[in-house]
PDB file of N, CA, C and O in Angstrom, chain B, residues numbered from 101:
ATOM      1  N   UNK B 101     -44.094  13.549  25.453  1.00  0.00           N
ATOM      2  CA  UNK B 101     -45.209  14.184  26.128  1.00  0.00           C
ATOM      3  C   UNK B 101     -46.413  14.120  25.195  1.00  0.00           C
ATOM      4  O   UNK B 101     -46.390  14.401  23.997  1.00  0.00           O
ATOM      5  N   UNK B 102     -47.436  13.727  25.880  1.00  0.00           N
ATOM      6  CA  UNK B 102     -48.706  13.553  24.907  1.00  0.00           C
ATOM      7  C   UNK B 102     -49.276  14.906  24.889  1.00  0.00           C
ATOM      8  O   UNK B 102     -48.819  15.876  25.493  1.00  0.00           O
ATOM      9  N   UNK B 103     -50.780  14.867  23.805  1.00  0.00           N
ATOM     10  CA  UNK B 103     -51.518  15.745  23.639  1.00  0.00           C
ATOM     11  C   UNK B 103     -51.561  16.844  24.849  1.00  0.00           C
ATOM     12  O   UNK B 103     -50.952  17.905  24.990  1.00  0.00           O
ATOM     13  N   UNK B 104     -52.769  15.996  25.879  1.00  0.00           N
ATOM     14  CA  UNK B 104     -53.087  16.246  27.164  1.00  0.00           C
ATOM     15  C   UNK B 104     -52.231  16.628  27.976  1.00  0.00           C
ATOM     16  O   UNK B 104     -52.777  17.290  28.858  1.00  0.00           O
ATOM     17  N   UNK B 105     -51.076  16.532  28.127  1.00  0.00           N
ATOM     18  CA  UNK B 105     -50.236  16.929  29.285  1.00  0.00           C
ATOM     19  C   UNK B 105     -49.499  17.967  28.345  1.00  0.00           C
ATOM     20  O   UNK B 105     -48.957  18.916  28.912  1.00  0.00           O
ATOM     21  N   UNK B 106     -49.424  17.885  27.002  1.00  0.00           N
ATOM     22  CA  UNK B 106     -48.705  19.476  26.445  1.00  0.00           C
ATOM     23  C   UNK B 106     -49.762  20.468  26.834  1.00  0.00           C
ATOM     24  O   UNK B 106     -49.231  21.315  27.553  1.00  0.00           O
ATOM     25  N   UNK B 107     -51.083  20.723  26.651  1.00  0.00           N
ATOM     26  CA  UNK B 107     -52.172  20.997  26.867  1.00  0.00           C
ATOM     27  C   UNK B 107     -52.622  21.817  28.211  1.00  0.00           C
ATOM     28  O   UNK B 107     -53.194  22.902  28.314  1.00  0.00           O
ATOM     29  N   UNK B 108     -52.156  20.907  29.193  1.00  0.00           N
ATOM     30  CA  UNK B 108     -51.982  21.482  30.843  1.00  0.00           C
ATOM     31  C   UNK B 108     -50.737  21.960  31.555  1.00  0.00           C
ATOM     32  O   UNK B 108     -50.666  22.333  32.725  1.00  0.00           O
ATOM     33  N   UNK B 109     -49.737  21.887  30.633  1.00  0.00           N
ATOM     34  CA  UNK B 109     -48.166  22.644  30.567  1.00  0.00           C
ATOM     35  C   UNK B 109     -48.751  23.965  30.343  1.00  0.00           C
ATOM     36  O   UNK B 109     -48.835  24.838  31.207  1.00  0.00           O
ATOM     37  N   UNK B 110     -49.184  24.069  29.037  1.00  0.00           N
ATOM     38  CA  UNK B 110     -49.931  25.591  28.448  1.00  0.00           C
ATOM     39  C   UNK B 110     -50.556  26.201  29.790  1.00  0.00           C
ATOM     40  O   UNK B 110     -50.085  27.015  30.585  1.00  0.00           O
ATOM     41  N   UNK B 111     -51.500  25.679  29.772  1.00  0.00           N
ATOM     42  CA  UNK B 111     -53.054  26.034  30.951  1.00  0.00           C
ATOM     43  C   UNK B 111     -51.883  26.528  32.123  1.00  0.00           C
ATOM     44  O   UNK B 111     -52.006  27.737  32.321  1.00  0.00           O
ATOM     45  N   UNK B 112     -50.996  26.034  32.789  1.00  0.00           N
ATOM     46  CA  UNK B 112     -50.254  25.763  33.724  1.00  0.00           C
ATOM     47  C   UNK B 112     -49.271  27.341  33.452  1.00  0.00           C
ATOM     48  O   UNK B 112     -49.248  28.318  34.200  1.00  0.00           O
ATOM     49  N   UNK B 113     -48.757  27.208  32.544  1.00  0.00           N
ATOM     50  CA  UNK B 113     -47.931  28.211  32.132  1.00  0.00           C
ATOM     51  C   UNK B 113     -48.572  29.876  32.083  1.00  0.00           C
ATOM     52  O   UNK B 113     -48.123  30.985  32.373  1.00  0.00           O
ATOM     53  N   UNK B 114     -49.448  29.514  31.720  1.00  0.00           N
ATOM     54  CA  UNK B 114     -50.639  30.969  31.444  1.00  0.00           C
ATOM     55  C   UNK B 114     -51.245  31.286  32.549  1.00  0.00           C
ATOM     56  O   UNK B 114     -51.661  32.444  32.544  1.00  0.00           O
ATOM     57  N   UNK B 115     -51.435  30.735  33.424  1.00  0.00           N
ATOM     58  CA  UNK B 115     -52.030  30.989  34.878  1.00  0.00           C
ATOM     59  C   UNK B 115     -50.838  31.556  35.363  1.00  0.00           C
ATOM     60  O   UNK B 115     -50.792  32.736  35.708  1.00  0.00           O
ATOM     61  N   UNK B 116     -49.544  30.546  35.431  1.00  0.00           N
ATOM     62  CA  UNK B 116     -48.486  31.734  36.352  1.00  0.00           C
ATOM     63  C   UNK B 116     -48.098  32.958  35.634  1.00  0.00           C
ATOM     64  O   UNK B 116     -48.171  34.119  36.036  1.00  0.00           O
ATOM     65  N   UNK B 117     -47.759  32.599  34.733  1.00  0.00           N
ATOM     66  CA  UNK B 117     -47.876  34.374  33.563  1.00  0.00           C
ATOM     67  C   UNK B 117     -48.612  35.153  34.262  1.00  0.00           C
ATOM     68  O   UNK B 117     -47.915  36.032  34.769  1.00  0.00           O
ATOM     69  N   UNK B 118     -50.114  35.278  34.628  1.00  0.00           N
ATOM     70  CA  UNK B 118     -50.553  35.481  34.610  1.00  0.00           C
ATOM     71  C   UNK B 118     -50.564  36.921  36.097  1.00  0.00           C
ATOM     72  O   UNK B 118     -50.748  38.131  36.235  1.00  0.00           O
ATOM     73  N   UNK B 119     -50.192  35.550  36.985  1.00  0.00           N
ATOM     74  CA  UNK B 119     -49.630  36.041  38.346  1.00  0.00           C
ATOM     75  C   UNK B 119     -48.685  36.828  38.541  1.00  0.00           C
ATOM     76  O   UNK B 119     -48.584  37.802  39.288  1.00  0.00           O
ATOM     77  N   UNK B 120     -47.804  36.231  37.638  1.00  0.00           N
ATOM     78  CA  UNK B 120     -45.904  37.057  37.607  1.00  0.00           C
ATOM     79  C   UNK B 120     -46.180  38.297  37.159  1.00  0.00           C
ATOM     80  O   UNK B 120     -45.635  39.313  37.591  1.00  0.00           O
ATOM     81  N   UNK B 121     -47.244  38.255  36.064  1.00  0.00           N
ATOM     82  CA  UNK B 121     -47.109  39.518  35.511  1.00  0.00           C
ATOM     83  C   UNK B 121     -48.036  40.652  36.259  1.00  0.00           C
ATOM     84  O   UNK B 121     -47.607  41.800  36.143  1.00  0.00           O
ATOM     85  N   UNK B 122     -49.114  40.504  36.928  1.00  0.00           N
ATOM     86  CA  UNK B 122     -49.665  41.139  37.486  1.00  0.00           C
ATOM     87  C   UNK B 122     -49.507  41.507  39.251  1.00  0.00           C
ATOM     88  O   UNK B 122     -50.271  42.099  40.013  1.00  0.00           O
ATOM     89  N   UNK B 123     -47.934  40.754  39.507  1.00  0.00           N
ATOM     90  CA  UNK B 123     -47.295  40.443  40.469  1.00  0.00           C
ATOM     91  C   UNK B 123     -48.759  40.218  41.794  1.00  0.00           C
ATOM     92  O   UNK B 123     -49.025  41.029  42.681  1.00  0.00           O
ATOM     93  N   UNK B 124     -49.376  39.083  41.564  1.00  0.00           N
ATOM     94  CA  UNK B 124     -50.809  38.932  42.415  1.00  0.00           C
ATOM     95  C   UNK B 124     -50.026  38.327  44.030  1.00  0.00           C
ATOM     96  O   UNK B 124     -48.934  37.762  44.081  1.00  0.00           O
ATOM     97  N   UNK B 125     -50.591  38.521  44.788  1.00  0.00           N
ATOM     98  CA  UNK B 125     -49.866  38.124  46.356  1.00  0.00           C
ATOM     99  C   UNK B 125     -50.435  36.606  46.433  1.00  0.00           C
ATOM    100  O   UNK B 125     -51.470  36.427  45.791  1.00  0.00           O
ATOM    101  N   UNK B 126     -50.102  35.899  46.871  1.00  0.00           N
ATOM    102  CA  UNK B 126     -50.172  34.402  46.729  1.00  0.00           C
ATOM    103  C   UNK B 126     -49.705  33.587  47.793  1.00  0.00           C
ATOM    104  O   UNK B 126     -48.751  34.025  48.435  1.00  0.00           O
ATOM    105  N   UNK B 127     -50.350  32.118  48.215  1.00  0.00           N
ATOM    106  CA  UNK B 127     -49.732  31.447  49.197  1.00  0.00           C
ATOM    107  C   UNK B 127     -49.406  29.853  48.411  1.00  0.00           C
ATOM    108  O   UNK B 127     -50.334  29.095  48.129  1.00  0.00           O
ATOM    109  N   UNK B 128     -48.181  29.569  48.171  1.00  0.00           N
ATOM    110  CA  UNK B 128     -48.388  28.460  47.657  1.00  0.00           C
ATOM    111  C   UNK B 128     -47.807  27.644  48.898  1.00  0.00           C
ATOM    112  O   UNK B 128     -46.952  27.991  49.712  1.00  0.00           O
ATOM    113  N   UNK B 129     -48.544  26.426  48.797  1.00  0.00           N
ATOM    114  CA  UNK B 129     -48.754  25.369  49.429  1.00  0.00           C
ATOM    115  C   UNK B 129     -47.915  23.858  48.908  1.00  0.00           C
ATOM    116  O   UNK B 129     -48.035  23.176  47.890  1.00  0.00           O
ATOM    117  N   UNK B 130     -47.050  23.732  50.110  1.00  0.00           N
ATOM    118  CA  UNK B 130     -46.606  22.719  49.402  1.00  0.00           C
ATOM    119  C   UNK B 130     -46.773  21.391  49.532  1.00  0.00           C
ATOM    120  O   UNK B 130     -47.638  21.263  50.398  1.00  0.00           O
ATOM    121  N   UNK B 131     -46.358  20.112  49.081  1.00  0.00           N
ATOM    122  CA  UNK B 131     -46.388  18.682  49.008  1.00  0.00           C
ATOM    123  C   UNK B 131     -46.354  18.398  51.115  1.00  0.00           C
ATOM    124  O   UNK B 131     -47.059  17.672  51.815  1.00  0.00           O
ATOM    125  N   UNK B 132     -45.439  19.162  51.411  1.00  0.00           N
ATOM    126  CA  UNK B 132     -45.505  18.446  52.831  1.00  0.00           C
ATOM    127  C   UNK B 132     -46.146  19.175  53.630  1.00  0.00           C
ATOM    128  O   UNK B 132     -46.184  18.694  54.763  1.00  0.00           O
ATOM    129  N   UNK B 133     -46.936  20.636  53.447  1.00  0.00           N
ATOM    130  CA  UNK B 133     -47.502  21.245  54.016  1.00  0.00           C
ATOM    131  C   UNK B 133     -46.521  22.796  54.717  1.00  0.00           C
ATOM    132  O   UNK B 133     -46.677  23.313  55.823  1.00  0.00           O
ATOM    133  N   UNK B 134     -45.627  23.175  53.705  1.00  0.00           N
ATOM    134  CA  UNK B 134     -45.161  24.113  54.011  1.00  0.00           C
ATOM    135  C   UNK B 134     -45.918  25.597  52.855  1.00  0.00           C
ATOM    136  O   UNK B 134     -46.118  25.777  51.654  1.00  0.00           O
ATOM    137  N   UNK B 135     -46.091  26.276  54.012  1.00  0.00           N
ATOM    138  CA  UNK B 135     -46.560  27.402  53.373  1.00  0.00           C
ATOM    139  C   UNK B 135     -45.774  28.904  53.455  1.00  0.00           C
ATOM    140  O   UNK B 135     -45.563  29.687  54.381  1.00  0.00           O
ATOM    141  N   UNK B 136     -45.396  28.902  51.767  1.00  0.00           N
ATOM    142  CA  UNK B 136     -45.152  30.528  51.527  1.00  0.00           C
ATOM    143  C   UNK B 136     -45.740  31.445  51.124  1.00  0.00           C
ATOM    144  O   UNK B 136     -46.399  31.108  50.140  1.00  0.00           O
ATOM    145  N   UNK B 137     -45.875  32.647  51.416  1.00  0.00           N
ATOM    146  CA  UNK B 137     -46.852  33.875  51.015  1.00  0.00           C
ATOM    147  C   UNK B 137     -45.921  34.699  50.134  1.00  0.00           C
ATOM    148  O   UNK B 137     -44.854  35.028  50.653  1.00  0.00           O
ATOM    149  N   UNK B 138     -46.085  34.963  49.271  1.00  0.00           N
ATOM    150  CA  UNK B 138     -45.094  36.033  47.921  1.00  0.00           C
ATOM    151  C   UNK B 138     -45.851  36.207  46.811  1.00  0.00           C
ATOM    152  O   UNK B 138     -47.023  35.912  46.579  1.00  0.00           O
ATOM    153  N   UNK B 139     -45.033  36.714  46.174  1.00  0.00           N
ATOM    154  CA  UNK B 139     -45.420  36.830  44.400  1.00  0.00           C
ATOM    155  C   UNK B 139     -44.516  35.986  43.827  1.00  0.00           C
ATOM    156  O   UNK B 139     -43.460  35.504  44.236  1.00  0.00           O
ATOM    157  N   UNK B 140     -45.304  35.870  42.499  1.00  0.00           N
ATOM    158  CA  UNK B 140     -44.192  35.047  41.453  1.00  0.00           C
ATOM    159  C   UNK B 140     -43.041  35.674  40.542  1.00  0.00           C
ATOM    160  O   UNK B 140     -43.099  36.261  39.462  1.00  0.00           O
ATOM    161  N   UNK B 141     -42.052  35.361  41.313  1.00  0.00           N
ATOM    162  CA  UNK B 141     -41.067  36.393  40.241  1.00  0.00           C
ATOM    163  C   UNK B 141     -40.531  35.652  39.205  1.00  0.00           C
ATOM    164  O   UNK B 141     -39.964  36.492  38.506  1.00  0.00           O
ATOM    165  N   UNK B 142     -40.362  34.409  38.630  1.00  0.00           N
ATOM    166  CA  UNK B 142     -40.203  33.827  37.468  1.00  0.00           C
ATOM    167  C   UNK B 142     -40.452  32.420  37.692  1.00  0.00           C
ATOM    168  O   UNK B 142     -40.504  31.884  38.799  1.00  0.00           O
ATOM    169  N   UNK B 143     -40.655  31.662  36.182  1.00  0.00           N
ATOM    170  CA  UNK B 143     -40.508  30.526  36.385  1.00  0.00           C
ATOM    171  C   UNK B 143     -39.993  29.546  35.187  1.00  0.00           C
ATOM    172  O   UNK B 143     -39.566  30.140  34.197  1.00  0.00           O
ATOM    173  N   UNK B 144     -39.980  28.257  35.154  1.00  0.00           N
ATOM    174  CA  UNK B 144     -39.543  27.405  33.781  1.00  0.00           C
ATOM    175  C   UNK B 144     -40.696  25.889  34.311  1.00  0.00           C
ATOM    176  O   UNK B 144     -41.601  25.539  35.069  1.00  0.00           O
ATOM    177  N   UNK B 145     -40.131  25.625  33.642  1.00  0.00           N
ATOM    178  CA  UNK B 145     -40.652  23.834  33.078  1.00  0.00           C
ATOM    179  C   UNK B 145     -40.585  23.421  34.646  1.00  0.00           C
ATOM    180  O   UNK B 145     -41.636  22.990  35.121  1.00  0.00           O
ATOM    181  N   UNK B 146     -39.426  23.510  35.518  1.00  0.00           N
ATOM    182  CA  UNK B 146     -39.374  22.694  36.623  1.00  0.00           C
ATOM    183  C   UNK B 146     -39.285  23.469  38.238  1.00  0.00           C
ATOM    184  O   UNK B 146     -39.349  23.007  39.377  1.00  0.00           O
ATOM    185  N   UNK B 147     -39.121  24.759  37.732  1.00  0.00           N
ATOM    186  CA  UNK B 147     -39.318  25.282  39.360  1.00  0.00           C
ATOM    187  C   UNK B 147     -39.999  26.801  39.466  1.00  0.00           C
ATOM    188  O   UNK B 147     -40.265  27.431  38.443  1.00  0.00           O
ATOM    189  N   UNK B 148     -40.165  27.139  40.319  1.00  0.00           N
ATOM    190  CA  UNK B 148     -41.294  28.522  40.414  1.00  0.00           C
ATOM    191  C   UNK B 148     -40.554  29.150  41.683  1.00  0.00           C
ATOM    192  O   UNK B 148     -40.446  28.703  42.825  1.00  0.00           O
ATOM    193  N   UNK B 149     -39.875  30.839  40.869  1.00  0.00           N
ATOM    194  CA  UNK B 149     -38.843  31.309  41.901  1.00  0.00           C
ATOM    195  C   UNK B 149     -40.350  32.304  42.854  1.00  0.00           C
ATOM    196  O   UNK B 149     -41.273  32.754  42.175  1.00  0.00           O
ATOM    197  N   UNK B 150     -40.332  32.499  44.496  1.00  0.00           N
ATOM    198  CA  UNK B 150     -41.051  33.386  45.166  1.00  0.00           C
ATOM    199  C   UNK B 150     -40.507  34.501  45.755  1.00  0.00           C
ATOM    200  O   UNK B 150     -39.457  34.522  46.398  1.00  0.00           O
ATOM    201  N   UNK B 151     -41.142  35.308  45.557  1.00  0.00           N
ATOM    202  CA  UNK B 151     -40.571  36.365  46.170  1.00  0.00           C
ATOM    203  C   UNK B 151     -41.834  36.911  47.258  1.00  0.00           C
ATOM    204  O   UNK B 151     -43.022  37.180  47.076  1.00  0.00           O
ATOM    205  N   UNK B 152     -41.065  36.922  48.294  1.00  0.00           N
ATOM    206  CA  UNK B 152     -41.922  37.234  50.117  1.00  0.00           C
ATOM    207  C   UNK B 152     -41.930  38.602  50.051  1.00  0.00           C
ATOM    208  O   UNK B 152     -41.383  39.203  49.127  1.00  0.00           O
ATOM    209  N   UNK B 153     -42.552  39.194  51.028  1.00  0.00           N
ATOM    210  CA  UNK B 153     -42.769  40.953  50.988  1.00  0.00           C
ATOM    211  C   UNK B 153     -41.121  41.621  51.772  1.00  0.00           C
ATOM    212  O   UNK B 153     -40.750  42.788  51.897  1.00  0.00           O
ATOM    213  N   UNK B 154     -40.368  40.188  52.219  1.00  0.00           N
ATOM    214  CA  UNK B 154     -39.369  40.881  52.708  1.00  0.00           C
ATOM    215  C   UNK B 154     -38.485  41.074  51.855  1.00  0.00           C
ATOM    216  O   UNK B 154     -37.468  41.731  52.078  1.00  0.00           O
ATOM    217  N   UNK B 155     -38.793  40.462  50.652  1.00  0.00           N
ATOM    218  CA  UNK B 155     -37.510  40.913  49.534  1.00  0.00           C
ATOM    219  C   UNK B 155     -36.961  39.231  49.555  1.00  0.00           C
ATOM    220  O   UNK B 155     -36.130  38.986  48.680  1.00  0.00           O
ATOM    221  N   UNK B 156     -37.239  38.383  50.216  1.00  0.00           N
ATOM    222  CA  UNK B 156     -36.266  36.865  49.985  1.00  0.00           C
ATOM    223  C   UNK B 156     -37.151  36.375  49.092  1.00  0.00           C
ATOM    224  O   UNK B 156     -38.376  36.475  49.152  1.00  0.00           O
ATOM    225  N   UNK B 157     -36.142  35.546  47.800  1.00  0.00           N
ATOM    226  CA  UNK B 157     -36.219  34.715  46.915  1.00  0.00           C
ATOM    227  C   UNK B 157     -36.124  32.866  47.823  1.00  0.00           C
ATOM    228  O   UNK B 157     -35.263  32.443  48.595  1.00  0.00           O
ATOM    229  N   UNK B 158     -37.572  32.077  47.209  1.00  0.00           N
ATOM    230  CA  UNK B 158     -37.041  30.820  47.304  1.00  0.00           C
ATOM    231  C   UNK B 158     -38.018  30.429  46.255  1.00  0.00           C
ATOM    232  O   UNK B 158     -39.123  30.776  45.837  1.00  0.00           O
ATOM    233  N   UNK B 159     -36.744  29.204  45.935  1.00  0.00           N
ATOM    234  CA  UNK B 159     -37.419  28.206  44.485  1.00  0.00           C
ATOM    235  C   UNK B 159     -37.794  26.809  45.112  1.00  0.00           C
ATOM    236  O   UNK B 159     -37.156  25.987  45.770  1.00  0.00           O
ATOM    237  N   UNK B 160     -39.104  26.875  44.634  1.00  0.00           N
ATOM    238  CA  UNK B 160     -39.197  25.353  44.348  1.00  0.00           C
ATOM    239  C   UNK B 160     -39.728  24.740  43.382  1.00  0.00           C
ATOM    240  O   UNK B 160     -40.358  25.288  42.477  1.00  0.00           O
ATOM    241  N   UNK B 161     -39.456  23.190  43.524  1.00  0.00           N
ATOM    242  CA  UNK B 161     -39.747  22.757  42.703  1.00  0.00           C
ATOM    243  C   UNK B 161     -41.196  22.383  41.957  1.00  0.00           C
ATOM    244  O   UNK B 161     -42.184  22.554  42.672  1.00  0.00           O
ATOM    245  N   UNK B 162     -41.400  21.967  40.809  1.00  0.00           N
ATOM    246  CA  UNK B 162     -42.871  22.100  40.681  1.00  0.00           C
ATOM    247  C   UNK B 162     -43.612  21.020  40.755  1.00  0.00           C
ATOM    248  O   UNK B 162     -44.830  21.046  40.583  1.00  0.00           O
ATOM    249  N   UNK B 163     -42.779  19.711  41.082  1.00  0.00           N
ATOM    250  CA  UNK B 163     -43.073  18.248  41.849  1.00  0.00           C
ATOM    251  C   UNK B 163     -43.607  18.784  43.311  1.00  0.00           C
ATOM    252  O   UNK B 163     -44.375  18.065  43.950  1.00  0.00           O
ATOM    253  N   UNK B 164     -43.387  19.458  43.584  1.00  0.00           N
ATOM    254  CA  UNK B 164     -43.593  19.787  45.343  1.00  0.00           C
ATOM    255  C   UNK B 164     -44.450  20.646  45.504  1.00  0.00           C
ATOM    256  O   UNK B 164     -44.608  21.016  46.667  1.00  0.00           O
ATOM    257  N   UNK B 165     -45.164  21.172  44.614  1.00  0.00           N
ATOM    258  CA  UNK B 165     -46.010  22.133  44.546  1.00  0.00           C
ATOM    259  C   UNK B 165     -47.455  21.324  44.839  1.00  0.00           C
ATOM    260  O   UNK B 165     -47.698  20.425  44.034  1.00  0.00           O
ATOM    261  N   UNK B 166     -48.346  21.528  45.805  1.00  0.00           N
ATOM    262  CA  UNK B 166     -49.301  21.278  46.010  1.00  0.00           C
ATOM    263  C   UNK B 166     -50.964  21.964  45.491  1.00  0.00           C
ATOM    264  O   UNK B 166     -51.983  21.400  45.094  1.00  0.00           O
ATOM    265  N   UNK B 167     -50.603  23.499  45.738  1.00  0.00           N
ATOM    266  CA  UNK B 167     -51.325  24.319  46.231  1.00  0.00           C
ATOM    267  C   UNK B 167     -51.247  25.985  45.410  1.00  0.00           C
ATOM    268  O   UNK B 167     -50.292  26.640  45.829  1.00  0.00           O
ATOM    269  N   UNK B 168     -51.869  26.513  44.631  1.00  0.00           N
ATOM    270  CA  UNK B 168     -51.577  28.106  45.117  1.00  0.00           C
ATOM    271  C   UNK B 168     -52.720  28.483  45.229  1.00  0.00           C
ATOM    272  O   UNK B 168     -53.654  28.082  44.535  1.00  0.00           O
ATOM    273  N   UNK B 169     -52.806  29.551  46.388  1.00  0.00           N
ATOM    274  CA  UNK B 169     -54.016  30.296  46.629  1.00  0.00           C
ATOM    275  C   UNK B 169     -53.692  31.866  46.186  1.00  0.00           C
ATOM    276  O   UNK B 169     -52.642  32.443  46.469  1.00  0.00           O
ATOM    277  N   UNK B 170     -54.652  32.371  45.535  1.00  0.00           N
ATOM    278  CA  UNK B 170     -54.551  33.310  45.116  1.00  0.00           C
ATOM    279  C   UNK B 170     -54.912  34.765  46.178  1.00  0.00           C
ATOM    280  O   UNK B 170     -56.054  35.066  45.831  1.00  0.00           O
ATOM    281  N   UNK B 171     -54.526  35.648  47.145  1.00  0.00           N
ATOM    282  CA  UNK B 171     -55.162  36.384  48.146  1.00  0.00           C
ATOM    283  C   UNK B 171     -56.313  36.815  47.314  1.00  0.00           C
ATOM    284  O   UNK B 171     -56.336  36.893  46.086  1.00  0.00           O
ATOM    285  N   UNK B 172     -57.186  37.061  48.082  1.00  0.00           N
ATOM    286  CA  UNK B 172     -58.306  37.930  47.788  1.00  0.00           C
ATOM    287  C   UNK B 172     -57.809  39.277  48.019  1.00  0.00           C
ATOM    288  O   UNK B 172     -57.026  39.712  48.863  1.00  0.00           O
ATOM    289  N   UNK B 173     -58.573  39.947  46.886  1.00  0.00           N
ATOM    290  CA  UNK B 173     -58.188  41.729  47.338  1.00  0.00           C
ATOM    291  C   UNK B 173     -59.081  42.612  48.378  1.00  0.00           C
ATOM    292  O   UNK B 173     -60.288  42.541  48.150  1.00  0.00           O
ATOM    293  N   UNK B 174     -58.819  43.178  49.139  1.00  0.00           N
ATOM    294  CA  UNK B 174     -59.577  43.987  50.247  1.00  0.00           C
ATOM    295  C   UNK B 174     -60.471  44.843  49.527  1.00  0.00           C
ATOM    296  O   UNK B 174     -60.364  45.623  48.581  1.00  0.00           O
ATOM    297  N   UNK B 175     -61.628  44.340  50.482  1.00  0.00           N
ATOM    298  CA  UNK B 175     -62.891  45.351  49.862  1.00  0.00           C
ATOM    299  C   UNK B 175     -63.549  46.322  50.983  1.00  0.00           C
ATOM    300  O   UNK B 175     -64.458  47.092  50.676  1.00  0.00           O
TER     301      UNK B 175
END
């Protein structure tokens, strides 16, 4: 792994930290156009587990990851 792509692993890593830890509501978007709404309840190098408001866990992978939108908070 070069410079640049250790670099955006980091950047990459610290943004979902970021989420997980502040459990932010989120829609990630995927490669074929499937969309989930959850928080981030953990993740690694290759997949990002979600957790929905109903309590279900799904992982995917982070090849398939297109998209996350972050909700806006109500004002």
């Amino acid at each position: 792994m070069n410079e640049l792509d250790q670099k955006k692993l980091v950047d990459q890593d610290a943004r979902l930290t970021a989420l997980r830890i502040n459990r932010t509501p989120c829609t990630i978007i995927t490669t074929n156009g499937v969309q989930m709404k959850g928080t981030i309840e953990t993740f690694d190098r290759y997949v990002v587990l979600v957790r929905s408001a109903t309590g279900r866990s799904s992982m995917i992978y982070k090849h398939a990851l297109s998209t996350i939108v972050v909700e806006a908070p109500a004002t």
